[in-house]
C-alpha positions as CSV (number, residue, x, y, z in Angstrom):
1,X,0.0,0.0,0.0
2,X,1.5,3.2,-1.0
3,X,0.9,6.3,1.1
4,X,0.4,9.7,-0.4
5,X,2.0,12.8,0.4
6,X,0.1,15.5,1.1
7,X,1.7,19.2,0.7
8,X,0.4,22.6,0.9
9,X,-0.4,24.0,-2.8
10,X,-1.6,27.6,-1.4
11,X,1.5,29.7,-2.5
12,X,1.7,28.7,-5.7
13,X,-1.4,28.4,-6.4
14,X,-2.2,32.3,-4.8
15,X,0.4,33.7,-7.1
16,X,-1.1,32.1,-10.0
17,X,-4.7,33.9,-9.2
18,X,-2.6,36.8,-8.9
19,X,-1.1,36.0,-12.7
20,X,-4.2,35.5,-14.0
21,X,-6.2,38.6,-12.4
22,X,-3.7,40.9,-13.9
23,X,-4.1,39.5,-17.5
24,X,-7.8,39.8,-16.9
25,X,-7.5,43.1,-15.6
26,X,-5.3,43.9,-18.8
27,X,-7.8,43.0,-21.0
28,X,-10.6,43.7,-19.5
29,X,-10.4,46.7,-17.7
30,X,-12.6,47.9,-14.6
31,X,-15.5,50.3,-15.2
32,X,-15.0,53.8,-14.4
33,X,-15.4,54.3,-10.3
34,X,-19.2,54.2,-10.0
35,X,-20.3,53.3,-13.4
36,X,-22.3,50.3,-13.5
37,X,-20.9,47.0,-15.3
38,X,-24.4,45.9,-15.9
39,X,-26.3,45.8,-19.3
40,X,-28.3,49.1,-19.8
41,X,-31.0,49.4,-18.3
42,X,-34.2,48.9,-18.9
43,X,-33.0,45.8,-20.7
44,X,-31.7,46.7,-24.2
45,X,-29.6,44.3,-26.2
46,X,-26.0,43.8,-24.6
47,X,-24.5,45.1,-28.1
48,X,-26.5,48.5,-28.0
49,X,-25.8,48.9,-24.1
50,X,-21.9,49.0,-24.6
51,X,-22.2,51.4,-27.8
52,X,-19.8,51.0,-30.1
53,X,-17.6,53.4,-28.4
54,X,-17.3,55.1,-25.3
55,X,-16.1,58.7,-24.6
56,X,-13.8,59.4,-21.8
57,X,-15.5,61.5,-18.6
58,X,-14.4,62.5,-15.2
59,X,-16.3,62.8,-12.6
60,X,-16.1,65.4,-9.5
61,X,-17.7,65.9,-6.4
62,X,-18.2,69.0,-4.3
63,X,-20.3,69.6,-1.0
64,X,-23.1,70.1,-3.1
65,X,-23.1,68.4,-6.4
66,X,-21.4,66.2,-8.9
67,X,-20.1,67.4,-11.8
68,X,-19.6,65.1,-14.8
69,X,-17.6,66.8,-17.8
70,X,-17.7,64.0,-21.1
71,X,-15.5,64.4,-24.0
72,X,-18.1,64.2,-26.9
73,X,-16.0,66.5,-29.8
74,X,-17.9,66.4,-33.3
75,X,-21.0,65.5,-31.9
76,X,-24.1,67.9,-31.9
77,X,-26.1,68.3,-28.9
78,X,-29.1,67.4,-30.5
79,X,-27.3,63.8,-30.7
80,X,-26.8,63.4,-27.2
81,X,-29.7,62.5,-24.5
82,X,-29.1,62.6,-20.4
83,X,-31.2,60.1,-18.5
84,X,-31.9,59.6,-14.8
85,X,-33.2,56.7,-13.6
86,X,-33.4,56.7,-9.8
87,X,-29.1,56.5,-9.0
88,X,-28.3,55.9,-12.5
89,X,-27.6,58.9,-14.5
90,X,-27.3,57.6,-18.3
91,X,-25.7,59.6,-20.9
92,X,-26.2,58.6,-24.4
93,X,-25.1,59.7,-28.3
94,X,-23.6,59.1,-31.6
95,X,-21.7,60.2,-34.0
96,X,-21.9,59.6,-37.9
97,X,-19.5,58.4,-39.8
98,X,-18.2,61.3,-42.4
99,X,-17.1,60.6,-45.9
100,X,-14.7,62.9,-47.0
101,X,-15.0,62.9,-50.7
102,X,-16.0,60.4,-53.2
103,X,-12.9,59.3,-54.3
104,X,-11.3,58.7,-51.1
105,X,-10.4,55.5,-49.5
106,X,-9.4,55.4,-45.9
107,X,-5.9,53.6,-45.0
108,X,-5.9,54.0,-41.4
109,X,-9.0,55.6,-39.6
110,X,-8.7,56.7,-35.4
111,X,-12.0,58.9,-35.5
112,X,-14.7,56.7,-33.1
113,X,-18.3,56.6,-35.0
114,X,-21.3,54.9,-33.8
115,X,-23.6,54.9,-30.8
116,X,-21.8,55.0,-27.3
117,X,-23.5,55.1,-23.6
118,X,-21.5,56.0,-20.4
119,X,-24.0,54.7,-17.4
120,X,-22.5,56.3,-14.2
121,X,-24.3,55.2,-10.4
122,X,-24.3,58.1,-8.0
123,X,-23.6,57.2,-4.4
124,X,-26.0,59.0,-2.8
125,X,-29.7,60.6,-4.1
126,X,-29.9,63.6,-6.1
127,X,-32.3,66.4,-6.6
128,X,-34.0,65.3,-10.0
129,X,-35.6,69.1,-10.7
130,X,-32.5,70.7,-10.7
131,X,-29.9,68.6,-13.2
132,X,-28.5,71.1,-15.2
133,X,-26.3,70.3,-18.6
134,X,-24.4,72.3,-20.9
135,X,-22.8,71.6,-24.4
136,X,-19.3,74.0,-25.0
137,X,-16.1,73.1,-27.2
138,X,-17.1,69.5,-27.0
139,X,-17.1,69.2,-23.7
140,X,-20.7,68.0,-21.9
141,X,-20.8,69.2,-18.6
142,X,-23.6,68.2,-16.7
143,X,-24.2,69.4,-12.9
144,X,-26.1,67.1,-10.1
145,X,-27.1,69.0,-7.1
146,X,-27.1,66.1,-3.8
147,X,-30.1,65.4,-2.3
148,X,-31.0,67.9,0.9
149,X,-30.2,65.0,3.6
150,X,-32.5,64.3,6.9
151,X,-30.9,65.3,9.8
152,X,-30.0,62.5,12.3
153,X,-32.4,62.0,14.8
154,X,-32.2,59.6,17.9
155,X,-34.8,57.0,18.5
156,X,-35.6,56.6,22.1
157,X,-36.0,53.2,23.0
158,X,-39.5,52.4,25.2
């Protein structure tokens, strides 16, 4: 009767998890801080909720507010749409795809076209009435005012 060793695999096999989350991560990088990972919402086709592209954003916060500025350059405001849906503040576009001249051909072509959406969660509730966006030199900056929060109050126990 042979007897089997037994050994401890956890080292090796913790660094290989760590090998393999950083080629994920590589690949298939994180969403921006609080934008969701989830398919749009209300359930549209996976395809459509990523877009085709996706602009780059930053997102601030003050006392008051959070301010989301979006790179959207070549896009007309009337192609761009801003949704709230309880925390999730949607932001939505496209841009068309521009032909030149007849008698070009494109060799090598950087310029994103299509349909993008950038779905961002907010942390806390915000005052719906007072969302205000603006469109300037590309740049969409749109302004969330925080909800007016209850004040603590102690609950006396009886």
């Amino acid at each position: 009767m042979k007897v089997a060793k037994v050994t401890r695999g956890a080292p090796f096999i913790g660094q290989m998890k760590d090998d393999i989350d950083r080629v994920f991560d590589r690949f298939f990088p994180t969403a921006f801080p609080g934008e969701s990972m989830l398919p749009a919402f209300p359930f549209e086709p996976m395809a459509e909720a990523l877009g085709e592209w996706a602009p780059r954003l930053d997102l601030t916060e003050t006392e008051k507010e959070y301010v989301i500025r979006c790179e959207v350059p070549g896009i007309h405001k009337e192609n761009l749409d801003i949704n709230l849906v309880g925390n999730l503040l949607r932001i939505t576009g496209h841009r068309d795809a521009v032909q030149e001249t007849k008698d070009e051909m494109y060799l090598y072509r950087e310029r994103e076209v299509g349909r993008f959406v950038r779905t961002l969660k907010l942390p806390v509730a915000v005052d719906e009435g007072n969302i205000a966006a603006a469109y300037q030199d590309g740049i969409l900056t749109v302004h969330v005012p925080k909800a007016a929060t209850a004040a603590a109050r102690k609950i006396v126990i009886k």
